[in-house]
C-alpha positions as a Markdown table, in Angstrom:
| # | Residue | x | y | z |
|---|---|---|---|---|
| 1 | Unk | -52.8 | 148.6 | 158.4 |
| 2 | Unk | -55.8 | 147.4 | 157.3 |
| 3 | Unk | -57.4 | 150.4 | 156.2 |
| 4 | Unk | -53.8 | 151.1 | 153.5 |
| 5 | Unk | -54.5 | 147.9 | 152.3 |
| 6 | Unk | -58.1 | 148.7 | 151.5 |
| 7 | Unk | -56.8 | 152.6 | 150.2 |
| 8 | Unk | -54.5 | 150.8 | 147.8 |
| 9 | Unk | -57.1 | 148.4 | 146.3 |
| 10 | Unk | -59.0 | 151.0 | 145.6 |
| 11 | Unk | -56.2 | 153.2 | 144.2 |
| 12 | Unk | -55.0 | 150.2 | 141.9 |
| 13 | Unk | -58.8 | 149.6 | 140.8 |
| 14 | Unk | -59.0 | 153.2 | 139.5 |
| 15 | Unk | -55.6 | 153.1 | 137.4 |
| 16 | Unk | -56.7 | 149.6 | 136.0 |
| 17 | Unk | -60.6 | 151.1 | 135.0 |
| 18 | Unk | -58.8 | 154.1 | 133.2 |
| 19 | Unk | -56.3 | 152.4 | 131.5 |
| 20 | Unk | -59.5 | 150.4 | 130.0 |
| 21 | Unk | -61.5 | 153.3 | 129.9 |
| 22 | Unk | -58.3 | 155.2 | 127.2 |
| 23 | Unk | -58.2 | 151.7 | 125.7 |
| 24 | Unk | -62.1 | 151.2 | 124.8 |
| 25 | Unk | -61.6 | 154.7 | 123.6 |
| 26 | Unk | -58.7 | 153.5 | 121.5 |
| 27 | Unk | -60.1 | 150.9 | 119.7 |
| 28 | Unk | -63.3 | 153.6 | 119.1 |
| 29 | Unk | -61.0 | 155.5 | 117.5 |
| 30 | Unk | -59.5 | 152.6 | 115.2 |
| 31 | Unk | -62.7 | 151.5 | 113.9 |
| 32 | Unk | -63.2 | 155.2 | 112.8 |
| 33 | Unk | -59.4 | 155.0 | 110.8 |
| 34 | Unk | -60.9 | 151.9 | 109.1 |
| 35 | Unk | -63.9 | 153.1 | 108.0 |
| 36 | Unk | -63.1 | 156.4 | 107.1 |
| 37 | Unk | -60.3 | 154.9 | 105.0 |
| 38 | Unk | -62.4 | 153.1 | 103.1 |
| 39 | Unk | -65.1 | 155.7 | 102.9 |
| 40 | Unk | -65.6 | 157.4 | 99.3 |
| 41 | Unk | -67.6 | 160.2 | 100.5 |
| 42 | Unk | -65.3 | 163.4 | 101.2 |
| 43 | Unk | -67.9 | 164.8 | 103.9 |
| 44 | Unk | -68.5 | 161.6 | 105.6 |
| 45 | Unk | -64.7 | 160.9 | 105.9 |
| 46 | Unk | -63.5 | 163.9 | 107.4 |
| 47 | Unk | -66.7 | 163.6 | 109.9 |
| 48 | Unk | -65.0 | 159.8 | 110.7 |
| 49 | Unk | -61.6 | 161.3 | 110.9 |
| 50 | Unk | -62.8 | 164.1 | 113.7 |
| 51 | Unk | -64.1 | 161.2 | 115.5 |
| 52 | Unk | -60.9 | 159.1 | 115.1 |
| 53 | Unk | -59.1 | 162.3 | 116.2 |
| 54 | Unk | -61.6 | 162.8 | 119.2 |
| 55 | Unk | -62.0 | 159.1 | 120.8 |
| 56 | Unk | -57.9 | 159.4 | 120.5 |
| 57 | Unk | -57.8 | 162.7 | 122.9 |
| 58 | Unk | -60.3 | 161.7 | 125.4 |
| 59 | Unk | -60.7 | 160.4 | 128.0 |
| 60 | Unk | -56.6 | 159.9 | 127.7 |
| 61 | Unk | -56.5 | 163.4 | 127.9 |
| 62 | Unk | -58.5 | 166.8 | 129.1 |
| 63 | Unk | -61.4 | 167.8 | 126.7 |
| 64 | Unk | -60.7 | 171.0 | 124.5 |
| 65 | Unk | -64.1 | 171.5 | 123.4 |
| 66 | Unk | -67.8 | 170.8 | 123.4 |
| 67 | Unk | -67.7 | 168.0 | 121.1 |
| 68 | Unk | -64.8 | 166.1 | 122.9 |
| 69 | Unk | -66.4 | 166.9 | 126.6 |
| 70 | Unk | -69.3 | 164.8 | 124.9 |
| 71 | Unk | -67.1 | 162.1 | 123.7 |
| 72 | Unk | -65.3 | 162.2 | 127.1 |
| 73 | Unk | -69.0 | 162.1 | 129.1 |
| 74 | Unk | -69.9 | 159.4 | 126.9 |
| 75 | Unk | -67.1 | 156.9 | 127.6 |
| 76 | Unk | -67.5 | 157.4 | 131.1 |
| 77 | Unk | -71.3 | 156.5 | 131.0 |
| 78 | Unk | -70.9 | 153.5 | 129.6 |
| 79 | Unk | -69.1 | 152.4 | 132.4 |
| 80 | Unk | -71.6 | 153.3 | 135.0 |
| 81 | Unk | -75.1 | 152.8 | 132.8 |
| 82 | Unk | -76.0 | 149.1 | 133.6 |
| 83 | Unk | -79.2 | 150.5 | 135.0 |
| 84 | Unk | -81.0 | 154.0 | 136.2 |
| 85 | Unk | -78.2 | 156.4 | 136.5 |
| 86 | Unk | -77.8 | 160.0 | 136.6 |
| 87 | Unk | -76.0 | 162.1 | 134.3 |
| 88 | Unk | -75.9 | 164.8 | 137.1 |
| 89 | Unk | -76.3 | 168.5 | 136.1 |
| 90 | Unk | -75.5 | 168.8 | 132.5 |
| 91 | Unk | -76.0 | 172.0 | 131.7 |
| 92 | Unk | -73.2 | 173.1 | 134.4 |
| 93 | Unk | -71.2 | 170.3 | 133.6 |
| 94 | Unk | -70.9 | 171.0 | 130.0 |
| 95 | Unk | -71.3 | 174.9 | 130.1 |
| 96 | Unk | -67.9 | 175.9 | 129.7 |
| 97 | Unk | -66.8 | 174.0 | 126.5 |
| 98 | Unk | -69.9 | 175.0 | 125.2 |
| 99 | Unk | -69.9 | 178.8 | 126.2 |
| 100 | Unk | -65.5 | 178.9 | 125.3 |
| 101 | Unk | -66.2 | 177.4 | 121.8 |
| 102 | Unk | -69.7 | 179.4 | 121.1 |
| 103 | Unk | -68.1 | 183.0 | 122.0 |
| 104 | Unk | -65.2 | 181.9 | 119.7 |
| 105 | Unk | -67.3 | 181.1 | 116.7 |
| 106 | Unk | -66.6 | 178.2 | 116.6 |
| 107 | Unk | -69.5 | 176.3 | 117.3 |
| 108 | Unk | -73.5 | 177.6 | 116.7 |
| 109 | Unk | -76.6 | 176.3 | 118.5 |
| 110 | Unk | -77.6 | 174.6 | 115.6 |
| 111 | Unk | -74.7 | 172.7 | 116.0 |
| 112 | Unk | -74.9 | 171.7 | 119.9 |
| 113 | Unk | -78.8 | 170.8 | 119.8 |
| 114 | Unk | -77.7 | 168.5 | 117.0 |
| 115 | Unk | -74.9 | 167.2 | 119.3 |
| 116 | Unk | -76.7 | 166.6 | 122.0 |
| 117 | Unk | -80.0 | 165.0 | 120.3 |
| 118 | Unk | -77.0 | 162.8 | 118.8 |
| 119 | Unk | -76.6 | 162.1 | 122.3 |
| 120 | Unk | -80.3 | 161.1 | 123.3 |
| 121 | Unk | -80.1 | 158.5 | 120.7 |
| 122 | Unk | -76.8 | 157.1 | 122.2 |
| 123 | Unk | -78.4 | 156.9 | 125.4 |
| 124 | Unk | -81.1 | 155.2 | 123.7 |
| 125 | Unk | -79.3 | 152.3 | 122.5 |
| 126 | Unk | -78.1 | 151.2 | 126.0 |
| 127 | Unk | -80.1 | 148.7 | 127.3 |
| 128 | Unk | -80.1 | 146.7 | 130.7 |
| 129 | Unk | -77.7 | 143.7 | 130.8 |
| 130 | Unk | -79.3 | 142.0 | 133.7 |
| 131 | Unk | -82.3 | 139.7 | 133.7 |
| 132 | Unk | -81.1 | 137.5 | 130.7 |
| 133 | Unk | -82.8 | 138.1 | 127.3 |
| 134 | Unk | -86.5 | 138.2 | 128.3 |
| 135 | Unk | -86.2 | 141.2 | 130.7 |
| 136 | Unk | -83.8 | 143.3 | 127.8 |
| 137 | Unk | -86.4 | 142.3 | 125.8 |
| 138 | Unk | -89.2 | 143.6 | 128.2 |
| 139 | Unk | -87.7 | 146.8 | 128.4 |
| 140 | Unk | -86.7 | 147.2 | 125.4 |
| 141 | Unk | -87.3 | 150.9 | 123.8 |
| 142 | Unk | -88.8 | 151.8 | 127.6 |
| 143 | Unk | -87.0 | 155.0 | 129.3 |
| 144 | Unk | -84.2 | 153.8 | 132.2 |
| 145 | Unk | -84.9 | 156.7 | 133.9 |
| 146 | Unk | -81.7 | 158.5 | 133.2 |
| 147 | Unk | -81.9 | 161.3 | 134.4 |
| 148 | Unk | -80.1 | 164.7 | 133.1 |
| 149 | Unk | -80.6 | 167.6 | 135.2 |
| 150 | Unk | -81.0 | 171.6 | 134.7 |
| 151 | Unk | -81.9 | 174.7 | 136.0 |
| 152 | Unk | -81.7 | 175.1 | 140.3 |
| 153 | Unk | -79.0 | 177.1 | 141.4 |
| 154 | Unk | -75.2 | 177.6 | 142.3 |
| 155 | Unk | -73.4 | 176.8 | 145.8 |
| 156 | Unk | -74.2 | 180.8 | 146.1 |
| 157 | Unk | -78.1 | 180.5 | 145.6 |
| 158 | Unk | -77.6 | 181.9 | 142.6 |
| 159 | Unk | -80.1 | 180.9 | 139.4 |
| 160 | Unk | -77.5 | 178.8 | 137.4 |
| 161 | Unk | -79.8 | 178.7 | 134.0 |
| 162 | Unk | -77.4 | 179.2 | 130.9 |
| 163 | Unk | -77.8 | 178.4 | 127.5 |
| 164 | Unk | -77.5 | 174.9 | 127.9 |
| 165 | Unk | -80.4 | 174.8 | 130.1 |
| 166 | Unk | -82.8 | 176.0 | 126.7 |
| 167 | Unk | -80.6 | 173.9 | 124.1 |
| 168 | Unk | -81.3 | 170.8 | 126.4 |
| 169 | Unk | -84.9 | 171.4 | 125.6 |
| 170 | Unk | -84.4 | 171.7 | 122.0 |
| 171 | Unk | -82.7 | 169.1 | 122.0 |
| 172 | Unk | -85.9 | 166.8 | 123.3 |
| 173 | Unk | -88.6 | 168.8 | 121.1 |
| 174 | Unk | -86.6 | 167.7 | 118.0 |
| 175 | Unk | -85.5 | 164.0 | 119.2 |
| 176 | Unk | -88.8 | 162.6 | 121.1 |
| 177 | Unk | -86.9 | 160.0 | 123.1 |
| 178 | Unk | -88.1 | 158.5 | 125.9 |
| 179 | Unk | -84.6 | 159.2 | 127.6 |
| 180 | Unk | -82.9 | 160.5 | 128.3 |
| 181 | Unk | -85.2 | 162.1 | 131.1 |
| 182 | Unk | -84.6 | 165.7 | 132.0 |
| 183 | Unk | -85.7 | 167.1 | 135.3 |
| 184 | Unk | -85.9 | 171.0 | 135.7 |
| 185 | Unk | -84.8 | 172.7 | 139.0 |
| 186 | Unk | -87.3 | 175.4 | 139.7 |
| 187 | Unk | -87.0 | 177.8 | 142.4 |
| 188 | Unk | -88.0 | 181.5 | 142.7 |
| 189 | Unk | -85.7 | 182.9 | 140.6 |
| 190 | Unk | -85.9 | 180.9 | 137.7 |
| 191 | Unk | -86.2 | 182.3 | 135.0 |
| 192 | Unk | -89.9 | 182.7 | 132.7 |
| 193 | Unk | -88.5 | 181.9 | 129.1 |
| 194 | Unk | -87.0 | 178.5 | 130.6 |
| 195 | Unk | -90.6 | 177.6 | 132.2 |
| 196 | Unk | -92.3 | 178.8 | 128.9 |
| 197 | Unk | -90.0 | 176.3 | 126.8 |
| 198 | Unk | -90.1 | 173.7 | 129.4 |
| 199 | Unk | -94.1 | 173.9 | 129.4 |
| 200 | Unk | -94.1 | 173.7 | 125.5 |
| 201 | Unk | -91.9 | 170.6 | 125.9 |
| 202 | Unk | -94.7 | 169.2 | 128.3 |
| 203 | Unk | -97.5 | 169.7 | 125.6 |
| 204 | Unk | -95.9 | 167.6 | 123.2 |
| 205 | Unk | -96.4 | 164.6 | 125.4 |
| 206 | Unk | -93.0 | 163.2 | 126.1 |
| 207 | Unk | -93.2 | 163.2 | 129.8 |
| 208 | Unk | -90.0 | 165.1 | 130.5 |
| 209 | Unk | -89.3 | 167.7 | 132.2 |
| 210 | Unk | -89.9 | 166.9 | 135.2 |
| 211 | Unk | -90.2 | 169.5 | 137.7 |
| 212 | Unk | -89.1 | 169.8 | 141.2 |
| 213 | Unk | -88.7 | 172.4 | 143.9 |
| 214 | Unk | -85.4 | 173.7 | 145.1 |
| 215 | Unk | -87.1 | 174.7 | 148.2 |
| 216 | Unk | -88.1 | 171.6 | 149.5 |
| 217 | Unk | -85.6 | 169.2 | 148.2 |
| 218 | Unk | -82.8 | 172.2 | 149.8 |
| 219 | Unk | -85.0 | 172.1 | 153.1 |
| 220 | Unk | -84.7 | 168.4 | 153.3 |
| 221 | Unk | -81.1 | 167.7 | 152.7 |
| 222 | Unk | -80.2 | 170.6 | 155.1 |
| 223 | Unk | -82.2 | 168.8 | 157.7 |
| 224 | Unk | -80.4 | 165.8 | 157.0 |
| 225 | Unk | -77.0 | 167.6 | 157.7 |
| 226 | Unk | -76.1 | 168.9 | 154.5 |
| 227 | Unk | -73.8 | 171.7 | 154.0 |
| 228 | Unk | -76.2 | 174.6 | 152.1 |
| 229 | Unk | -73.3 | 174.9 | 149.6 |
| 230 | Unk | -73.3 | 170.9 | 149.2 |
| 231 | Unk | -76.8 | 170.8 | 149.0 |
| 232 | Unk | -77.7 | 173.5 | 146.2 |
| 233 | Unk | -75.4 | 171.2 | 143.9 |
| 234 | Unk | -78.1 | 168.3 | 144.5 |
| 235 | Unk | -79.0 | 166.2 | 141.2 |
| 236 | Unk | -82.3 | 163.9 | 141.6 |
| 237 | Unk | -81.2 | 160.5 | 140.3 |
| 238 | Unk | -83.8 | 157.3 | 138.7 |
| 239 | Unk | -87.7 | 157.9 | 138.1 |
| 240 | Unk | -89.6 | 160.7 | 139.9 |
């Protein structure tokens, strides 16, 4: 019936945006070969030969770590960042590679605040598409109002901070972007060291966190017919 026909439209749309998606990633990891084969620098190639390695695993394939669950996030936002977007809750989202690789030694904080301020300046560089040159030109170097969130709870009502949720914020303090914006989840439980280094954020003028209140934003879906479990799992999306 009707309805198939629509099912397997979609279905066939999703097969041919993957198939582009592992073959953007593809020609990523191509232009890494090529430059880290004419690269003299020993460092500098094997860093271009991790990426090659990387952008030829994902999104083909499941991340293994923190660095390809970047590289895997990042492919899939430039599909969807043609304007305000959000990049959801990224400290849950990215928790376990980063917690499985950081209790294995394997990777320090050092290393994944450096990772994700790499990430800031990635987001940076995106600018609208729309509007011709004068409005990319208008808002050029202006925040988008992507929005990554932290903090807030599980689907238990459970405080969800992790170590994410702190090297987020170190991550902003030592990259001043405008975007991309973080929004904290506060609540009653949250914790006091995440509001003390959110707060020291705010003093240096960047505009970010924002901060909103579980209470009401849980209050207000609920009342809107949201399933509690749904609703604690809520990431605010654009400006604020």
């Amino acid at each position: 019936d009707g309805g198939d026909a629509r099912r397997r439209d979609f279905l066939q749309a999703v097969v041919v945006v993957n198939d582009d998606l592992v073959r953007i990633a593809n020609r990523y990891a191509d232009l890494a070969e090529r430059m880290a084969a004419a690269t003299p620098d020993a460092t500098r190639r094997a860093e271009l030969e991790r990426i090659a390695a990387t952008c030829r695993r994902v999104p083909a394939r499941p991340a293994r770590d923190f660095r390809e669950a970047l590289q895997a996030f990042w492919f899939a936002w430039l599909m969807i960042a043609s304007g305000p977007a959000s990049g959801g809750r990224f400290d849950q989202l990215m928790y376990p590679y980063y917690r499985r690789e950081h209790d294995a030694g394997r990777l320090t904080d050092a290393e994944a605040v450096e990772l994700l301020a790499a990430l800031r300046i990635k987001v940076m560089q995106v600018n609208f598409l729309s509007g011709g040159a004068v409005q990319r030109e208008k808002w050029a170097g202006f925040a988008r109002w992507n929005n990554w969130v932290i903090g807030g709870v599980d689907r238990h009502g459970r405080d969800a901070t992790n170590a994410l949720s702190y090297l987020l914020l170190d991550a902003a303090r030592i990259c001043p972007t405008p975007h991309y914006t973080l929004t904290l989840r506060v609540h009653e439980g949250t914790p006091d060291a995440l509001m003390v280094k959110a707060l020291e954020v705010v003093r240096l003028g960047l505009g970010m966190p924002a901060f909103v209140g579980d209470r009401s934003y849980l209050d207000y879906l609920n009342s809107e017919g949201a399933a509690l479990a749904h609703a604690r799992d809520y990431a605010p999306g654009r400006c604020l």
